[in-house]
N, C-alpha and C positions, 0 to 999 in steps of 0.2 A: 348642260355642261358635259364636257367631253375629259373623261379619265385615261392617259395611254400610259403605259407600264413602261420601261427600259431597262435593259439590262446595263450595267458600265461596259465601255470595251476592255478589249484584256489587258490585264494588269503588267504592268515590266518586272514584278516579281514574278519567277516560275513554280506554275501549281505543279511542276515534275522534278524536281528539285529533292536528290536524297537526303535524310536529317536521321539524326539520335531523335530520339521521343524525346530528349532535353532541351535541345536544342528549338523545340516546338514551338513555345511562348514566344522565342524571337522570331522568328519565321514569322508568326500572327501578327507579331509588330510593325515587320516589314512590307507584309502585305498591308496592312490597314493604314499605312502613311506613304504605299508607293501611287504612283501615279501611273497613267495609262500611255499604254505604247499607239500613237497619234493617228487614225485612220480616218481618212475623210469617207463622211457620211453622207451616205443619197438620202434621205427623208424630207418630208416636208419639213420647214422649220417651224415649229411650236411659236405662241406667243411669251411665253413663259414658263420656267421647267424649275420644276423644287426638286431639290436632291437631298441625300446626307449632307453632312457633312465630314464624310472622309474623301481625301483626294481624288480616286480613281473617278466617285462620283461624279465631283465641281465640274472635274477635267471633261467626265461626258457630257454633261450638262452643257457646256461652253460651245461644244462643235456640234449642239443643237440649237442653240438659242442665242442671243447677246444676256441677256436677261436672265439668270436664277438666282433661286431664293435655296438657301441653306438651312436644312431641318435635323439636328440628330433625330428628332425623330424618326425617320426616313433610312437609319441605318440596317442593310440586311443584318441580318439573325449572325449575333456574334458567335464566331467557332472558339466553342470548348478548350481549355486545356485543361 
């Protein structure tokens, strides 16, 4: 068995985006239910790709494979507020 890593492509929320430290919590909201700005992918296609289950993920997952399977387990490391 063959393990490959992916990173999501980038988000359509921007991580350069000025904010109040109040304003934070939404910002994290935003990002973690935005979805991904569309780049076609040169890789081989996988047989099947387990993601999060937050958006950005699913959406990489898709323009890798027909096939994935949805894990919160699989969520990167939530940012702090």
């Amino acid at each position: 068995m063959e393990i490959i890593l992916y990173r999501h492509a980038e988000p359509v929320v921007s991580n350069n985006e000025l904010i109040f430290g109040w304003d934070f919590p939404q910002w994290v909201q935003r990002y973690n239910e935005s979805g991904i700005i569309t780049e076609k992918i040169n890789v081989e296609k996988e047989k099947v790709v387990y993601t999060s289950d937050l958006v950005r993920s699913f959406e990489t997952g898709k323009l890798l494979v027909k096939k994935t399977i949805q894990n919160p387990l699989f969520r990167e490391a939530e940012i702090p507020w």
